[in-house]
N, C-alpha and C positions, 0 to 999 in steps of 0.2 A: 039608850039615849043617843039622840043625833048630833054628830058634831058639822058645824061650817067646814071645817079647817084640820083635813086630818094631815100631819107630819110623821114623816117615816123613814125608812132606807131596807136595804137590799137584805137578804138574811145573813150574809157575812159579817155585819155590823149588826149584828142585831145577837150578839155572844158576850159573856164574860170570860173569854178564852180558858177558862180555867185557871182565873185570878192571873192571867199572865196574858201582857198587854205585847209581847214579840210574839206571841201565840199568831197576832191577828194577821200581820203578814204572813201566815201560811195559806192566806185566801190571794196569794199573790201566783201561787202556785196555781197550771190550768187543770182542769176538771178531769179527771180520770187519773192524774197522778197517785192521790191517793184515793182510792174508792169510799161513796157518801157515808156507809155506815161506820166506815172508821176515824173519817176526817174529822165526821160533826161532833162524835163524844168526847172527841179526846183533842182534837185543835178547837173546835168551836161550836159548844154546847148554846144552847139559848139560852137567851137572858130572859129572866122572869118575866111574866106578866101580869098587871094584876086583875080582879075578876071582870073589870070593863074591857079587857083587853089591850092596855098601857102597858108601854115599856115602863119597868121599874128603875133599870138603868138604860141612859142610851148616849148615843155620840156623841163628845160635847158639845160639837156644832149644831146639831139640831137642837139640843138644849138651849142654846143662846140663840136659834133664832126664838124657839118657845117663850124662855124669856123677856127679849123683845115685842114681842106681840102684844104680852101682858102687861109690859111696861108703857103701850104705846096704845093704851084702851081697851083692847079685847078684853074677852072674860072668858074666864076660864073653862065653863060651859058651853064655849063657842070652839074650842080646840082640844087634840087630844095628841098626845105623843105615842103612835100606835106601835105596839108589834105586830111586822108587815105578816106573820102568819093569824090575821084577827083581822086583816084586811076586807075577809068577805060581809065581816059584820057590822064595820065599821063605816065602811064608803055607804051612803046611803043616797037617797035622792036630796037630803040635806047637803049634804056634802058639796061645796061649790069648788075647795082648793085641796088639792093634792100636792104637798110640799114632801121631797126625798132628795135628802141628802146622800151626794156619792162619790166614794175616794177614787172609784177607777172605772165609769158606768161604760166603757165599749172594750174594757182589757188593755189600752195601750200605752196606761203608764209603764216608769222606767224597770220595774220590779218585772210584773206579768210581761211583755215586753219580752224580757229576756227570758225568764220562764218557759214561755208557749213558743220563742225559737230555738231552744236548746231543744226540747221536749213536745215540741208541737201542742193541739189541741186549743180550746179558748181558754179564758181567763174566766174560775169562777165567781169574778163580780159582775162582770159584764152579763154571762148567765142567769143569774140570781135577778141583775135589775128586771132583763129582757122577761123571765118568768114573772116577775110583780106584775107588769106593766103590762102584759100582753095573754097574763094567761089567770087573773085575778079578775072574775066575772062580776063582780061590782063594781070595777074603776070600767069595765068596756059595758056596762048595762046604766049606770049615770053618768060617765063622762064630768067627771070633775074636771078645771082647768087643773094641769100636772106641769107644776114651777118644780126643775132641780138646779140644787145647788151642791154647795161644798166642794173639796179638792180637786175632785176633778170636773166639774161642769168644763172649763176649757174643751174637751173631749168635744161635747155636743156645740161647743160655740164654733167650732171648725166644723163640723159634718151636718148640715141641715136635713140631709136625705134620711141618718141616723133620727133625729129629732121626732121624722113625720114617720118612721118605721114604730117608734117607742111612742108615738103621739104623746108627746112632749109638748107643752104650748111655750113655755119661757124659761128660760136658761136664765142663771142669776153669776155672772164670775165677779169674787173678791168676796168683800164685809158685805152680809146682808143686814148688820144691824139696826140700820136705818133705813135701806131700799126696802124691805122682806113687809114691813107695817104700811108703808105708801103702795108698795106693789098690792097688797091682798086688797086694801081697801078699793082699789080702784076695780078689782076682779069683780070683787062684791058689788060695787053699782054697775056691774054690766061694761064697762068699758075697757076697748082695746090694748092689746099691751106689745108690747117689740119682742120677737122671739129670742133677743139675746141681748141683756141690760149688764151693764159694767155698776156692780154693789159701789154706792158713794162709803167713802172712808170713812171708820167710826169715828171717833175721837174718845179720849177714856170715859167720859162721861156719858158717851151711847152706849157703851158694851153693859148691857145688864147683867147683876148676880143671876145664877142658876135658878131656876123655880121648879130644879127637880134635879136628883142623884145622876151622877155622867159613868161610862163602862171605865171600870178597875179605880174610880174615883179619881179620873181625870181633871187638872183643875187647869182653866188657863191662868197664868202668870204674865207671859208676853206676846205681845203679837207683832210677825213683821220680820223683817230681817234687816240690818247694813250692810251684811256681807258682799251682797251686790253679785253675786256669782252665775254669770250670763247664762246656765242653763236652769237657772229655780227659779219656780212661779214663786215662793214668800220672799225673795231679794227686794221684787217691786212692792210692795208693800210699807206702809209707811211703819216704822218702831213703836211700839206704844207697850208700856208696862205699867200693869193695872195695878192700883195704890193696893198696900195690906191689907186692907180691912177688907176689899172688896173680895180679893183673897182668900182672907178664912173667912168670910160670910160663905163662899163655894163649898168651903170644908166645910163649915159646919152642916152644910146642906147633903152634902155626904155622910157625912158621917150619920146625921139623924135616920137619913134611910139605908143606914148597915152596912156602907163600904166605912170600911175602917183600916185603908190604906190611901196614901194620896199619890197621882204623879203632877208634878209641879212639872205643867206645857209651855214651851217656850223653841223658838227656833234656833237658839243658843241660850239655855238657862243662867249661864254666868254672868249675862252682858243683863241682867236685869237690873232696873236705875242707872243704868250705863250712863256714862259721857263716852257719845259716842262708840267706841269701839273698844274703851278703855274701862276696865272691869272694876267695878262699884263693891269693893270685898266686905262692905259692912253689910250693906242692903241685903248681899247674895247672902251670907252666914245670917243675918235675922230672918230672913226671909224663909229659910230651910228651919232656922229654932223654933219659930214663933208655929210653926206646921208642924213640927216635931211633937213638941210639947201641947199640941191643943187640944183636949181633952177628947179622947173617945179613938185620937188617932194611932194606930201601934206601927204603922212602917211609913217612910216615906222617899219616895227618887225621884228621877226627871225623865222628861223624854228625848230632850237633846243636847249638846254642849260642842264646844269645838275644841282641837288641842291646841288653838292657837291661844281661846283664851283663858283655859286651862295652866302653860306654860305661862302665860306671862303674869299669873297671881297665882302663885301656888299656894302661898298661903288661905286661900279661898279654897280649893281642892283640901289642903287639911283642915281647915276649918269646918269645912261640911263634914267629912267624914267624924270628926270630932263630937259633932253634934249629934250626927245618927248613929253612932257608935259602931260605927265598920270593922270589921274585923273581930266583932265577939260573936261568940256563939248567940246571942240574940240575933246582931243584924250580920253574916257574913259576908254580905257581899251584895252593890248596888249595880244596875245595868245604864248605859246612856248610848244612844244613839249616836255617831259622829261620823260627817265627811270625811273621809280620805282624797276618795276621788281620782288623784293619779300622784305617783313619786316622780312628776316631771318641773323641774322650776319653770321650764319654757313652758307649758302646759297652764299652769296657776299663775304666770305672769299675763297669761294673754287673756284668761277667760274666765279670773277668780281672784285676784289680786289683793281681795279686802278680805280673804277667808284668811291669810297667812297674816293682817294685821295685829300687833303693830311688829311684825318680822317683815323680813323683805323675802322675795319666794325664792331666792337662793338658799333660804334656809330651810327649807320646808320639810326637805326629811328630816334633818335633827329634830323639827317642830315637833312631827310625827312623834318618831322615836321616843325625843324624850318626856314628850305629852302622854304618849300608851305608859310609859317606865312609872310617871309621876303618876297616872290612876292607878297601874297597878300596883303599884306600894300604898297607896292611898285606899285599896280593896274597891275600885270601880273598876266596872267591866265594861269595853268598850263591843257595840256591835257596828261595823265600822261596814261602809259602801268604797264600791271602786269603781269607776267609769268609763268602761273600753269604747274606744273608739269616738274620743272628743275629736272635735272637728281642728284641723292637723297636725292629729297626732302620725309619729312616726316609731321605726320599731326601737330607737334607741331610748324614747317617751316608756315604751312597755318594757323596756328592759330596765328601766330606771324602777318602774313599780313594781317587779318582782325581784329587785334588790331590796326595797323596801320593806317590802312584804314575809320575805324570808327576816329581814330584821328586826320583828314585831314575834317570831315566835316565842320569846322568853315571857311575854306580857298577854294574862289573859283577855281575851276578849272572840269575837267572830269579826270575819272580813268577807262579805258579799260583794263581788264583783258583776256590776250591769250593764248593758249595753248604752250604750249613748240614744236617748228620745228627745225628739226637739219638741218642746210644748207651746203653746198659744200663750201669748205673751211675755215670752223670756225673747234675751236679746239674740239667742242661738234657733228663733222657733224656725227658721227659713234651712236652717243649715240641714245637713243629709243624716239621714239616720244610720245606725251602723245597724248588720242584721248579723245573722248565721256566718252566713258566707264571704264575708269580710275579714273571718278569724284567722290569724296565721301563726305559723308554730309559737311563735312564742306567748299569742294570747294564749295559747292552750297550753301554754307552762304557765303561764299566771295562775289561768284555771285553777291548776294543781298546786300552785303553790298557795292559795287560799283554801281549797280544802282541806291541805294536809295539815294548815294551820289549825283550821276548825275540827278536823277528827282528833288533831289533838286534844283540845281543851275540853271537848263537849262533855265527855264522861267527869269531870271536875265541875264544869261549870252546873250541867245538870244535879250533883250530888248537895250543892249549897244553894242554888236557885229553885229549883224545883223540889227541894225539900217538905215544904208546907202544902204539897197537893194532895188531892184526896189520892189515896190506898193504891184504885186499881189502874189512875193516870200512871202512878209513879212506875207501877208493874211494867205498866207495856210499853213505859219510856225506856225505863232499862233493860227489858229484856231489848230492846232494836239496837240499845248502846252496846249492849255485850255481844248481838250475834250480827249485828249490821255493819259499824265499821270499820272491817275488816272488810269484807267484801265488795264495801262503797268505793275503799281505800283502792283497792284494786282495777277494778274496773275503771276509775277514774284515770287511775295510771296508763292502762290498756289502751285508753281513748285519745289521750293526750299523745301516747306513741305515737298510734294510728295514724296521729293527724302532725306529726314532724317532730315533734317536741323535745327537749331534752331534759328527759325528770327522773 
């Protein structure tokens, strides 16, 4: 069958990571770290397809542009949510629009970034796109128009020479909700389009429910941030939290097609029905019930939250955990995303000020502190960022963050520490990037003092999180826990010496 309109993304995105949704940031890691045959089975297997060659699961972004499409006329016969390895059968002379969504398409978000300068090499997203698009002899044999979009288009909306390398015709940054339906149609009657369009703002009543299952049964919840945090492209973004129903209509759309887990998406899942900044603790505790209990679902978490707004409703923190029953042997233990960032108040006073709301950034480390203390009594596990080299930062800034950071090892979670990347429309996109060679002894006690964190807990954390994976995952995780670190531990320290450190 021919479709108009094939939509897609890169094969990194195109994994149910092994029912484990931190899984996917190991494609943040550059290419030869871990060699192909061991990466792909065991960080990032493919996600089904079915006999027309459709992704069974795929990104929820490209999902909600799908859905929009079909809420905006198309027919579903006109479109297909491809797996990009079905590419060659799928692109045809039919085919007029090549839609791919993509979180990191040249390598140099903040993740890979730091990755490929610790560690050299590319980033394999950037690879993976470069191979669709240049080595996938149906898209260069009909030349469909190729619109990308998602997290990271910014990337190509700065680099033009990149665009016309990938022949790329239009870049899409922000909601394509309502651009993605005007933009095709216009492809389709032949007429011109601007190689880089700013997506007009949904409103809740653009964002369409799913019209097909998302990877690990991602559902969005909220979109948008208030935090305002001069280095994140969702700060600019206007707030918007999609009504219930709309909600589990996504879950149920999962759950019919066999995820029967949910993560409730949100740039801070607490501030959902917010006023403001100030945390809505009925909405958030129904909102986790009403997903709990909807028939067919057996687990449910989030993909982000903050400890600011954590800390100042804790009763929402045990309420959720209440609901999903944390800490029994059924559910042991939930994972969330969270900024850290830096333990500098001058640092969060100058370039973040609404992340530490409603605290003042003088507070910030207690914030922290006692935000990790209250998930982890409450059985959530934070996997927490740090940000070396915000723009002027000084060394008493990093020495404030490895006071910090050493004061978080009673409380489980992981602490990723990344270089500072100024992105295309943050208020920091002008400022300098930090790289390699900017590191000074004491960032490379930080270093260590996040790893030591994380080589702590990992054998724990792995034992109750990766419990429910198949047989021969769980083998080869453990066996790296039991003879790896030890010798990661080491080495790490060796380098840190090396390079001045005091650890």
């Amino acid at each position: 069958m021919a479709y108009k309109i094939v939509l897609t993304t890169d094969r990194t995105m195109a994994s149910t990571y092994n029912r484990n949704m931190f899984f996917g940031f190991s494609a943040c890691l550059p290419q030869g770290v871990l060699p192909d045959w061991f990466y792909y089975p065991v960080f990032c297997p493919s996600a089904p397809a079915d006999e027309r060659g459709a992704l069974v699961y795929a990104s929820c972004g490209i999902r909600k542009i799908e859905a929009a499409l079909l809420k905006n006329g198309f027919q579903r016969d006109e479109l297909i949510v491809a797996h990009p390895d079905h590419l060659e059968k799928l692109v045809t002379s039919e085919t007029k629009i090549l839609c791919i969504s993509a979180n990191d398409p040249l390598g140099i978000g903040p993740a890979t970034s730091t990755f490929v300068e610790l560690w050299g090499g590319e980033g394999r997203m950037a690879i993976k796109l470069r191979e669709l698009l240049t080595k996938t002899r149906a898209i260069q044999k009909y030349k469909p128009k190729v619109v990308l979009g998602g997290p990271g288009a910014w990337q190509l909306a700065i680099h033009p020479e990149k665009r016309t390398e990938l022949g790329i015709d239009c870049v899409v940054m922000g909601d394509g909700d309502i651009t993605a339906p005007e933009l095709f149609r216009e492809i389709l009657r032949g007429e011109p389009v601007e190689p880089v369009i700013q997506g007009k703002i949904a409103e809740d009543e653009d964002i369409s429910d799913l019209a097909g299952a998302t990877i690990v049964g991602l559902v969005e919840a909220t979109r948008g941030c208030a935090r305002s945090c001069a280095f994140c492209v969702p700060s600019i973004k206007k707030v918007r939290s999609r009504p219930l129903q709309n909600i589990l209509n996504d879950v149920q759309m999962n759950v019919v097609h066999g995820n029967n887990g949910i993560i409730l998406h949100g740039e801070d899942i607490l501030l959902y029905q917010s006023d403001g900044l100030m945390v809505n603790s009925a909405a958030v505790i129904e909102l986790f019930d009403r997903v709990e209990h909807f028939p067919g679902v057996k687990w449910v978490t989030a993909s982000h939250a903050s400890f600011s707004s954590a800390l100042s409703s804790p009763e929402t923190i045990r309420g959720i955990a209440e609901v999903l029953e944390l800490g029994t042997e059924k559910h042991p233990t939930k994972a969330l995303q969270i900024g850290i960032e830096t333990g500098s108040p001058k640092l969060i006073a100058r370039h973040m000020k609404g992340k530490v709301y409603p605290f003042k950034p003088e507070d910030w480390q207690r914030v922290v502190h006692d935000g990790a203390q209250l998930l982890h009594e409450n059985h959530w596990v934070y996997a927490a960022t740090l940000i070396m080299g915000l723009p002027g930062e000084e060394q008493e800034d990093v020495q404030l963050t490895i006071d910090l950071v050493k004061k978080l090892r009673p409380f489980k979670g992981m602490i990723v520490p990344l270089f500072f990347t100024p992105m295309e429309t943050t208020r920091l996109e002008y400022a300098t990037p930090f790289h390699k060679t900017d590191l000074t002894p004491l960032h490379y006690e930080l270093l260590a003092a996040c790893w030591n964190h994380n080589l702590d807990w990992i054998p724990e954390l792995w034992s109750t999180y990766g419990r429910d994976n198949n047989p021969l995952l769980k083998t080869v995780i453990n066996a790296l826990i039991r003879y790896g670190t030890g010798p990661i531990r080491r080495r790490m320290l060796r380098n840190a010496r090396k390079h001045g450190a005091t650890v």
